[in-house]
C-alpha positions as CSV (number, residue, x, y, z in Angstrom):
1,X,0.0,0.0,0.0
2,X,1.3,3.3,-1.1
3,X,1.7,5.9,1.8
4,X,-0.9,8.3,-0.2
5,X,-3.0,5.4,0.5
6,X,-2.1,4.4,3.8
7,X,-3.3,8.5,4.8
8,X,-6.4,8.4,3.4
9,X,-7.1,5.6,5.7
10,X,-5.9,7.1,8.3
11,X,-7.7,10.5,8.4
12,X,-11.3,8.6,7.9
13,X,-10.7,7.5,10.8
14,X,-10.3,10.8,12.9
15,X,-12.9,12.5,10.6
16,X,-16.4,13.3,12.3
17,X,-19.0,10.9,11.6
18,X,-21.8,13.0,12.4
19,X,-24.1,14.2,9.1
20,X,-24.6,18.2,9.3
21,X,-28.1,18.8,7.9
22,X,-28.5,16.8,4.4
23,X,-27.5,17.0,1.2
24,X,-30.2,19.3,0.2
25,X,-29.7,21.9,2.8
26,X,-25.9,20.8,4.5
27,X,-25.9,23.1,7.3
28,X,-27.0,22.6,11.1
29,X,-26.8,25.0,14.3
30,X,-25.3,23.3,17.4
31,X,-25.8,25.1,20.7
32,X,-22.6,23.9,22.5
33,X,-21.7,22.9,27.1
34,X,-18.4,21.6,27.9
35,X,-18.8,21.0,31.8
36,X,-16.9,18.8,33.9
37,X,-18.6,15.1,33.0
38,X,-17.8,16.3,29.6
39,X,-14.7,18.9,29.5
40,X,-13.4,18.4,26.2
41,X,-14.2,18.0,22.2
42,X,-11.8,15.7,20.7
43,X,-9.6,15.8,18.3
44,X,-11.3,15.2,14.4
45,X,-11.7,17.1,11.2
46,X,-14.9,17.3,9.1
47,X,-15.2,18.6,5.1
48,X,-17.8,21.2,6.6
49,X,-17.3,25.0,7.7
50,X,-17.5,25.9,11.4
51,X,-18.2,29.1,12.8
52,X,-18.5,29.3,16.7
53,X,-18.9,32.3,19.0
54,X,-18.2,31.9,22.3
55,X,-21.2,33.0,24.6
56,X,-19.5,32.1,28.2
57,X,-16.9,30.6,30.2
58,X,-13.5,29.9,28.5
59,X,-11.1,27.1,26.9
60,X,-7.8,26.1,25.0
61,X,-8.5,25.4,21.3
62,X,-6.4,24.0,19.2
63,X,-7.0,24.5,15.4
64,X,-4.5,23.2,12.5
65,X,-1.9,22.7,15.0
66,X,-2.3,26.1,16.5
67,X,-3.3,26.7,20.2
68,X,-5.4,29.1,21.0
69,X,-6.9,30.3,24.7
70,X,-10.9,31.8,24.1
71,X,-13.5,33.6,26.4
72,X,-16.6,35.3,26.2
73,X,-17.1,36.9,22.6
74,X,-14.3,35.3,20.8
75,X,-15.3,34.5,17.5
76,X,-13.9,31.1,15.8
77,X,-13.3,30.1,12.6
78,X,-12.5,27.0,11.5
79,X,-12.5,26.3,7.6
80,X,-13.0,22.9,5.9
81,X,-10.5,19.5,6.7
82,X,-8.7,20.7,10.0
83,X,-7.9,19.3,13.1
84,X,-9.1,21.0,15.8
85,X,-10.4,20.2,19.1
86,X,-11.2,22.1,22.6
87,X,-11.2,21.7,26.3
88,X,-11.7,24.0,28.9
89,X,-10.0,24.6,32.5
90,X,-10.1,21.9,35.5
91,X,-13.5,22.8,37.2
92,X,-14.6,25.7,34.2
93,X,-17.3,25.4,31.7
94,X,-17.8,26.6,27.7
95,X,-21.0,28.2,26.3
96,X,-21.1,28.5,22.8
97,X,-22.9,28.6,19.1
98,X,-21.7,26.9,16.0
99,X,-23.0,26.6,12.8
100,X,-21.4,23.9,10.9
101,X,-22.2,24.1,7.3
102,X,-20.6,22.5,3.9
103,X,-19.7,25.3,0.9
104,X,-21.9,23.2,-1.6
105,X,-25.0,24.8,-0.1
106,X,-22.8,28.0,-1.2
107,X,-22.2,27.0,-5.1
108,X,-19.2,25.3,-4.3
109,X,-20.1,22.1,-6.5
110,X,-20.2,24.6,-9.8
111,X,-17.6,26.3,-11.2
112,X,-18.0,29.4,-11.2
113,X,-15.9,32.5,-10.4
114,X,-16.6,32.2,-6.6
115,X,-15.6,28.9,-6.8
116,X,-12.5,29.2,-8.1
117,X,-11.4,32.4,-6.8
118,X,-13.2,31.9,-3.1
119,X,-14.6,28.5,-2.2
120,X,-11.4,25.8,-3.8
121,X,-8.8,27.5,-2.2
122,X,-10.2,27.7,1.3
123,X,-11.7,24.0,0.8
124,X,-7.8,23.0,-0.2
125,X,-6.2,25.2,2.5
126,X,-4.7,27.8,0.1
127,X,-6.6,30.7,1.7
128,X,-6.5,30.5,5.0
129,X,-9.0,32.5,6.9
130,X,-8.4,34.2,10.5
131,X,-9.1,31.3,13.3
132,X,-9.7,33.5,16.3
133,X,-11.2,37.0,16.1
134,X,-11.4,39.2,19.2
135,X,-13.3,42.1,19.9
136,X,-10.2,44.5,18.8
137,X,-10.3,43.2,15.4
138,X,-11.3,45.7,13.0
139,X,-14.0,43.1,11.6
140,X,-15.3,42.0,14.5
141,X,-18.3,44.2,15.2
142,X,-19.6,43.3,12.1
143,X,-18.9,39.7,12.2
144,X,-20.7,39.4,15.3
145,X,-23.9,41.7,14.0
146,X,-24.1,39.0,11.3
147,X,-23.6,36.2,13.3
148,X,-26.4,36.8,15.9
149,X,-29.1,37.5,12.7
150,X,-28.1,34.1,11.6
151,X,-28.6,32.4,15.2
152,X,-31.6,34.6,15.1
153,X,-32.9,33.2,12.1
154,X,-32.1,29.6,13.2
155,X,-34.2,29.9,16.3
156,X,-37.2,31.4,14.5
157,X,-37.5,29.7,11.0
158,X,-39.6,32.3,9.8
159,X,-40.5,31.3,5.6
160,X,-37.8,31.8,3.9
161,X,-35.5,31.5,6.4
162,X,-33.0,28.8,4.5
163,X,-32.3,31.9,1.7
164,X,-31.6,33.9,4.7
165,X,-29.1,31.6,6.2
166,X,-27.5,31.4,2.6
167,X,-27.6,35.4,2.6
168,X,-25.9,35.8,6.0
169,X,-23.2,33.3,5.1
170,X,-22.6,34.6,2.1
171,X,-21.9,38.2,4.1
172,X,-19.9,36.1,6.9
173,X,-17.8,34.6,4.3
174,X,-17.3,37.7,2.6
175,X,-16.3,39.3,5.9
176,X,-13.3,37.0,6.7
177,X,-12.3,36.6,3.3
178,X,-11.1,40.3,3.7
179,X,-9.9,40.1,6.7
180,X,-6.1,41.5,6.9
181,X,-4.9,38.5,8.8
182,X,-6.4,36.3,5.8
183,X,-3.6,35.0,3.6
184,X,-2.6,32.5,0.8
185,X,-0.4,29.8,1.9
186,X,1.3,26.9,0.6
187,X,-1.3,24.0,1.0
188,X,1.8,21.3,0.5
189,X,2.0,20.9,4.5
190,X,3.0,17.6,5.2
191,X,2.7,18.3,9.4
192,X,-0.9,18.3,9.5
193,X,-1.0,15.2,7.2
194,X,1.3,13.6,9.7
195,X,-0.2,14.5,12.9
196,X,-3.2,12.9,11.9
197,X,-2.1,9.4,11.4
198,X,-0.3,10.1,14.4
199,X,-3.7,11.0,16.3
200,X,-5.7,8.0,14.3
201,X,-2.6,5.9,15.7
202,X,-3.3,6.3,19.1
203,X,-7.5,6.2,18.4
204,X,-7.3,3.2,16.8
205,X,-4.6,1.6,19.5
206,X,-5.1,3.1,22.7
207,X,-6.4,0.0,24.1
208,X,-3.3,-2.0,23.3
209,X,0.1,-1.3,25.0
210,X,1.7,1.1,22.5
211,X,4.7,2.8,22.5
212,X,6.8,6.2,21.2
213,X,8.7,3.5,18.9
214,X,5.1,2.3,17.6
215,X,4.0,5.1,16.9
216,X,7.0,6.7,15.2
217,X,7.2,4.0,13.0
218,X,3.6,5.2,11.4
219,X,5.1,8.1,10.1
220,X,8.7,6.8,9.6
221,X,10.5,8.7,11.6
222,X,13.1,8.2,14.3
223,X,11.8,7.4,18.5
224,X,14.1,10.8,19.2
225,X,12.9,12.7,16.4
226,X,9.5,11.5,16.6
227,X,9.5,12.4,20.5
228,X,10.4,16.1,19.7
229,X,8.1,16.3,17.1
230,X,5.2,16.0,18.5
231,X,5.8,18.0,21.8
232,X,6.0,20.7,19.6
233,X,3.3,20.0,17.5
234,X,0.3,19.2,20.1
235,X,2.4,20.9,23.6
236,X,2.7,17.5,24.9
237,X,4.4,14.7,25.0
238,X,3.1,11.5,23.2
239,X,2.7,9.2,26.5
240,X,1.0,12.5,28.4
241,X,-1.6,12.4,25.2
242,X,-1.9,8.7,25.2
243,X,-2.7,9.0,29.4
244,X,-4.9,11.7,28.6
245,X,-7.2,9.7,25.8
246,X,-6.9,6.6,27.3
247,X,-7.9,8.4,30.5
248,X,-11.2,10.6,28.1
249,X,-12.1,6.9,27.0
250,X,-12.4,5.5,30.7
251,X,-14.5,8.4,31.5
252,X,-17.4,7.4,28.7
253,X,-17.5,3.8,30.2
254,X,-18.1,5.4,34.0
255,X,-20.7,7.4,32.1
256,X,-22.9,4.3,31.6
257,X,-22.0,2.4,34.3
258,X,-19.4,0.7,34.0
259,X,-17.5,-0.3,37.1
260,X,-13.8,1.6,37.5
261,X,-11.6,-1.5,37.4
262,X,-13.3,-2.7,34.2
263,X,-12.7,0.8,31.9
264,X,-9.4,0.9,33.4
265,X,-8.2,-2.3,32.1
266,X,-10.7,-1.4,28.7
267,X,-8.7,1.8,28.2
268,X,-5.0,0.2,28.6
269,X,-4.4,0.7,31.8
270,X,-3.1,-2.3,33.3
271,X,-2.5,-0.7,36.8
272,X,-5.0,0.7,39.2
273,X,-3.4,2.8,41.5
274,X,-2.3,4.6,38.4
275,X,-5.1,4.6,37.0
276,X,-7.1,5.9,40.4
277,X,-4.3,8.5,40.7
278,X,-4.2,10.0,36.9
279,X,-8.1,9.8,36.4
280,X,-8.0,12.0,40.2
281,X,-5.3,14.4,39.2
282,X,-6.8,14.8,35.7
283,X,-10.6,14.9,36.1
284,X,-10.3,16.4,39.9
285,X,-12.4,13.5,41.1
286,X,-12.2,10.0,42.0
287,X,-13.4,7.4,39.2
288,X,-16.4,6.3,41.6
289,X,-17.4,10.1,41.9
290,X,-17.4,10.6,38.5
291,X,-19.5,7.5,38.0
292,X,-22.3,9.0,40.2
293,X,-22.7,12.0,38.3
């Protein structure tokens, strides 16, 4: 298997399964809590748009391999095939709104001029739009005036109301598109690529007992290289990340009752007190509080 082949593979399995909307209308509005029995959104990447405001509380995004810390008002953008993902702060909380919506409900499936001047390059990464915009960015104001009509609009489906989600996007796009921190970039960048097989690695394997040498063999790389790598890529190291998913994973199966010594051993851990200590220092609870949620 060729290793063009080998990534395809890879990132299907770290892309989101969920379906936004339908074919005939791809978009969806998704009012968003991260609280403690759920602090985090996980790593993936979707072929849709995303465009999140942040209502209340606070969190550490990352987005493309770039770490960002939001609050209140922040505006987020995150444009087609990313990684991204988002947790918030030991004992905080996130309140947001997203609309996650694919270009073909824009005209991206013809070719026109928008098309290949607008809609191409951001689907292929060679325009890359502004991921975080604060309230002293100069497009701000209006970005959030059109972003509460299109919430508005959600809420209230008044007729007509799918050409006036079309019509506000079309102005949001429009709006970031000339943004001066939008640019054109090289799209040949072979660290995203990577990190995701990295990521669908430890997915796919986080039950088994993996290592740095397993894993930097998936992307052909040196154990010392690959060690440095991705510490600087994701701000931590590769058996902190594997603790933390395997430790995420555990966590679901306390959800619905499983009993702690059971999703320990599920998740890879193959030694309690650890397991009792890391779920405690990471979740601020004990694995039988957290089951009694």
């Amino acid at each position: 298997m060729n290793n063009k082949a080998h990534l395809k593979l890879d990132e299907s399995q770290l892309r989101e399964k969920a379906q936004h909307g339908d074919v005939l209308f791809p978009f969806k509005y998704y009012p968003t809590s991260l609280r403690s029995l759920y602090p985090e959104v996980p790593v993936h990447w979707h072929p849709e748009m995303e465009l999140t405001m942040i209502a209340d509380g606070e969190a550490d995004y990352s987005i493309n391999l770039n770490n960002y810390h939001v609050t209140a008002g922040n505006f987020i953008c995150i444009q087609p095939n990313l990684l991204h993902s988002a947790r918030i702060m030991p004992k905080g909380f996130l309140l947001s709104d997203s609309f996650v919506f694919h270009l073909n409900l824009l005209g991206n499936s013809s070719a026109d001029f928008c098309t290949l001047k607008y809609f191409a390059p951001i689907m292929e990464g060679n325009l890359m739009l502004p991921h975080v915009i604060s309230a002293d960015d100069m497009s701000y104001a209006e970005l959030k005036e059109y972003f509460e009509q299109l919430h508005q609009c959600c809420v209230e489906q008044n007729p007509g109301y799918e050409l006036e989600i079309k019509s506000l996007l079309f102005h949001l796009l429009n709006i970031l598109i000339h943004s001066p921190r939008t640019c054109h970039v090289n799209a040949d960048d072979a660290h995203s690529e990577r990190m995701k097989i990295i990521f669908n690695y430890i997915h796919s394997h986080y039950t088994e007992n993996i290592s740095v040498e397993d894993a930097a063999s998936e992307c052909h790389i040196t154990a010392s290289h690959f060690m440095r790598y991705f510490k600087a890529k994701s701000g931590t190291t590769f058996n902190q990340y594997l603790n933390q998913y395997r430790l995420q994973q555990s966590a679901l199966l306390l959800a619905k009752g499983t009993p702690a010594a059971e999703a320990a051993f599920a998740c890879g851990f193959n030694n309690l007190p650890y397991f009792y200590k890391r779920f405690r220092e990471y979740y601020h609870m004990t694995p039988r509080e957290f089951r009694s949620l």
